[in-house]
C-alpha positions in Angstrom: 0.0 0.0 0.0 1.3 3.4 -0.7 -1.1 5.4 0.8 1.0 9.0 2.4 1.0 9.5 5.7 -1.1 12.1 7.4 0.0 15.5 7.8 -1.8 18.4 8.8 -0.6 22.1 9.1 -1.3 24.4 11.7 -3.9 26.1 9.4 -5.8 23.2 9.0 -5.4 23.1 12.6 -6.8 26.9 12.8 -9.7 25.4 10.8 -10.7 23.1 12.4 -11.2 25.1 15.5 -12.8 27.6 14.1 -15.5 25.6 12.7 -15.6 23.7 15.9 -18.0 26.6 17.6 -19.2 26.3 20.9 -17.1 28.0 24.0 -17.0 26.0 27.0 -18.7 28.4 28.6 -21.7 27.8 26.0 -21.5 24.1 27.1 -21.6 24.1 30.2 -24.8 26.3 30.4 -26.1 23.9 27.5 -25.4 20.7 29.2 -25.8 21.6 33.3 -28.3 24.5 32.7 -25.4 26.8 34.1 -26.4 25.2 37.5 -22.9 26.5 39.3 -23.0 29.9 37.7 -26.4 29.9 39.2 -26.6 28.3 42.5 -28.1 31.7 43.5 -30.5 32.3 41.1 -34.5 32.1 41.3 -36.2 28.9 39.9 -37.7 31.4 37.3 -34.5 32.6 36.0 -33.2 29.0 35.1 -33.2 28.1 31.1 -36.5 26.8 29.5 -36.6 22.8 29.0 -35.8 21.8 25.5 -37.5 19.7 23.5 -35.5 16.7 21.8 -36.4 14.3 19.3 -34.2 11.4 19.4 -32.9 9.9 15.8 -32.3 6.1 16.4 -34.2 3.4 19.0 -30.9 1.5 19.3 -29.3 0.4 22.2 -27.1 3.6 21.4 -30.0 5.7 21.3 -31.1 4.2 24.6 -28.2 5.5 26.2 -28.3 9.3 24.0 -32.2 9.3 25.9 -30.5 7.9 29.8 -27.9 11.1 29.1 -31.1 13.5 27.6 -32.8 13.0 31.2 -30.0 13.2 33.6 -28.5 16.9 32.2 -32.4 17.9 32.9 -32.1 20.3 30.3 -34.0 18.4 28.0 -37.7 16.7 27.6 -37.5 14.0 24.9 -41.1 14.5 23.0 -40.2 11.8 20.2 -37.8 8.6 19.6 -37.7 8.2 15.0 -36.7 5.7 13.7 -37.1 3.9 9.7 -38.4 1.0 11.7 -41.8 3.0 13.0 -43.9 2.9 10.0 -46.6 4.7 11.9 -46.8 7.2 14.9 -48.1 6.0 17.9 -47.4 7.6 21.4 -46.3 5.8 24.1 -47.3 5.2 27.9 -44.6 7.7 28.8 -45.8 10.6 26.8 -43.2 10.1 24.1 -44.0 9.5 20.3 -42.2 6.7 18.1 -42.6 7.5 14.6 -40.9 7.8 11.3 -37.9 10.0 10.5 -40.3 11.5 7.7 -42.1 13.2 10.6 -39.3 15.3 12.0 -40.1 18.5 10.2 -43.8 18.2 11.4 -42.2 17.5 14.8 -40.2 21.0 14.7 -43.0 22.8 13.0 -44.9 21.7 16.0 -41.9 22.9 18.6 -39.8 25.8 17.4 -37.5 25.5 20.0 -37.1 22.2 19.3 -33.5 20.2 19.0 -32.6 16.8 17.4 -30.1 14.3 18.3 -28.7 12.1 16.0 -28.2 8.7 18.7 -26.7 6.0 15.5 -23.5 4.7 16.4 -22.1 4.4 12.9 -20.8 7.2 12.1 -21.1 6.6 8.3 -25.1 6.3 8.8 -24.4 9.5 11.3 -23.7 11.2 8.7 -25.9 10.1 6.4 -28.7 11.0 8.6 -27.3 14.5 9.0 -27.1 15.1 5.5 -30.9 13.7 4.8 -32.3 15.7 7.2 -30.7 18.8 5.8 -31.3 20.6 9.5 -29.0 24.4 10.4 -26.7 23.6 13.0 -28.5 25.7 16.0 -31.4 22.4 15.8 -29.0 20.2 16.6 -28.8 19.7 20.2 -25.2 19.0 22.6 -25.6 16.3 25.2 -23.1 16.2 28.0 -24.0 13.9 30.6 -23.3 15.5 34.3 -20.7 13.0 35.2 -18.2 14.2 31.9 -15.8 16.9 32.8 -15.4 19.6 30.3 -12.7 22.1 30.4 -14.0 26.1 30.1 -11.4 26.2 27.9 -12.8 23.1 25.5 -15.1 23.5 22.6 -17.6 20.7 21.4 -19.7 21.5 18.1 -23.3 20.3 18.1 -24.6 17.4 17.3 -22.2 15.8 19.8 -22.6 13.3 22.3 -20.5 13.2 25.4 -21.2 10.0 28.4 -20.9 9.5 31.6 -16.9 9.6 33.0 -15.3 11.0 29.9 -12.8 13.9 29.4 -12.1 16.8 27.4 -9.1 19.0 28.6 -7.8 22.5 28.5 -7.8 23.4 24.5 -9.6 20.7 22.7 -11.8 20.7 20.2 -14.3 18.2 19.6 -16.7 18.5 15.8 -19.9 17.9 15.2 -21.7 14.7 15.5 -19.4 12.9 17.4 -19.3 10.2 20.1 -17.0 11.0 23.2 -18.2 7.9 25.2 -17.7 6.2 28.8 -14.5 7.3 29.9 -13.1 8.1 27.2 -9.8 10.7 27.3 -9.4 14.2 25.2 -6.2 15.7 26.1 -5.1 19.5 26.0 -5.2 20.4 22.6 -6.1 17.9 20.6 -9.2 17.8 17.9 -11.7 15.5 17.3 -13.2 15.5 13.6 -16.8 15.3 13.0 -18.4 12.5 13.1 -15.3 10.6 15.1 -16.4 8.1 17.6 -14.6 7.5 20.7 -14.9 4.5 22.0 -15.5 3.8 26.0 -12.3 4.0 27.5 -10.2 5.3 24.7 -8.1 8.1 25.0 -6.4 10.7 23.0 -3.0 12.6 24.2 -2.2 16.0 23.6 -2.5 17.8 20.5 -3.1 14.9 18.6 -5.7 14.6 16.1 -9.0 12.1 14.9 -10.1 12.9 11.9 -13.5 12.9 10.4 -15.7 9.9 10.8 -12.7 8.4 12.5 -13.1 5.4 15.6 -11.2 4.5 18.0 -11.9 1.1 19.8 -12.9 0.7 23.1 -9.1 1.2 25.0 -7.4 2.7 22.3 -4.6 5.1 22.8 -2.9 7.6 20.6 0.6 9.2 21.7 0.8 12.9 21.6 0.8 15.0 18.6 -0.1 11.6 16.8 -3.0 12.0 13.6 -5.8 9.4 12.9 -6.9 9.8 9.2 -10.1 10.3 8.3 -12.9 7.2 8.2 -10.2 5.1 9.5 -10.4 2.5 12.5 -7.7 2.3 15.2 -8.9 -1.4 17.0 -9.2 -2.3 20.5 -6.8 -2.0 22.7 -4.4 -0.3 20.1 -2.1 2.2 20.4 -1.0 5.0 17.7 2.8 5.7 18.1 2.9 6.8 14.3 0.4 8.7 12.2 -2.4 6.0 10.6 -3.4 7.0 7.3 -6.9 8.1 6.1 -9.6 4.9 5.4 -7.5 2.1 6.9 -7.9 -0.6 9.5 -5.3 -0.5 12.3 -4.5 -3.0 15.4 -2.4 -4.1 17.4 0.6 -2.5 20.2 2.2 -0.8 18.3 -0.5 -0.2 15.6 0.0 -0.8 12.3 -2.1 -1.0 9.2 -4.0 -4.2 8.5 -6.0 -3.1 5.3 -7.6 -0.8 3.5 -11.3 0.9 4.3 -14.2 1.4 1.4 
């Protein structure tokens, strides 16, 4: 295989941040509902519930609606799936339906937000694309028990679960996973659509690129780049930049085959 290796210039790097979006400061009042820049203000001043529809009845989405709940910034109205072929509402209040009926769903709740809970990030994607939404109707989830540094920034769209981290500098895109436990170290960026598997983590300043996943205890070194759509395997570890649609495993990691 002759594939390069990965390289990307601090421009890219500029980029990438700057599409990014959110300030930390903006997710933490998204995800806690501000509660400890507020601990002293009046029930009435605290920020409305949200309404989310949830994109995917999935064990995965399962957990998206679990994380929904406990920020309590959020009131799931709707789980869609291409499985419903009907609506029908459900002893808790919430509708299952089609993904058709999303737009009737946000006509019906302005301040509405989707979530996009498919762990593939290829159909992730492909979901994001279909449903052809602006950015602001995408909704961040960040459960309580993450730590996010003020000086992150997560896009929307994202997921973040129970345990994980994002340190000092970091920028994580839109639509991706950060899941249980996983590690985001000072600096580094995670692309859109990248999954981070539970438990994997990510050293300073280095880089997963778009649609990128990183298997459940993973590890890249510092200043170490994951190409784009390519899979680092379980219990890997990147010492050496992995180029862009490949499969790599092993300690060190190295490139088993090539990725459609």
């Amino acid at each position: 295989m002759s594939r390069p290796a990965v390289s990307v210039r601090a421009s890219a790097r500029d980029a990438v941040a700057q599409v990014v979006g959110i300030r930390a400061s903006a997710i933490r009042a998204v995800a806690f509902g501000a509660a400890d820049q507020m601990a002293s203000s009046t029930e009435s001043s605290k920020p409305p519930v949200v309404p989310l529809i949830i994109a995917g009845r999935g064990g995965h989405g399962q957990v998206v609606r679990d994380i929904a709940e406990a920020t309590g910034r959020f009131a799931v109205i709707a789980v869609v799936d291409d499985a419903f072929q009907a609506s029908e509402l459900q002893n808790d209040g919430v509708w299952h339906c089609s993904v058709d009926f999303v737009p009737e769903l946000l006509r019906a709740h302005p301040d509405g937000q989707v979530i996009i809970a498919i762990g593939s990030n290829h159909v992730r994607r492909q979901f994001v694309g279909r449903l052809a939404l602006p950015e602001a109707r995408y909704a961040l989830l960040i459960h309580p028990g993450a730590h996010i540094s003020h000086r992150a920034a997560v896009a929307p769209g994202t997921v973040v679960m129970p345990g994980a981290v994002v340190n000092a500098g970091a920028r994580i895109g839109a639509h991706a996973i950060i899941n249980s436990g996983a590690v985001v170290e000072h600096d580094a960026i995670v692309g859109a659509y990248a999954h981070l598997s539970p438990r994997a983590a990510i050293a300073g300043a280095a880089i997963v690129g778009e649609g990128a996943q990183l298997g459940i205890g993973s590890s890249v070194i510092p200043s170490i780049e994951i190409g784009e759509w390519s899979v680092l395997g379980a219990g890997a570890a990147a010492v050496k930049d992995i180029p862009a649609r490949v499969l790599a495993v092993g300690v060190p990691a190295k490139v088993r085959r090539e990725l459609d």
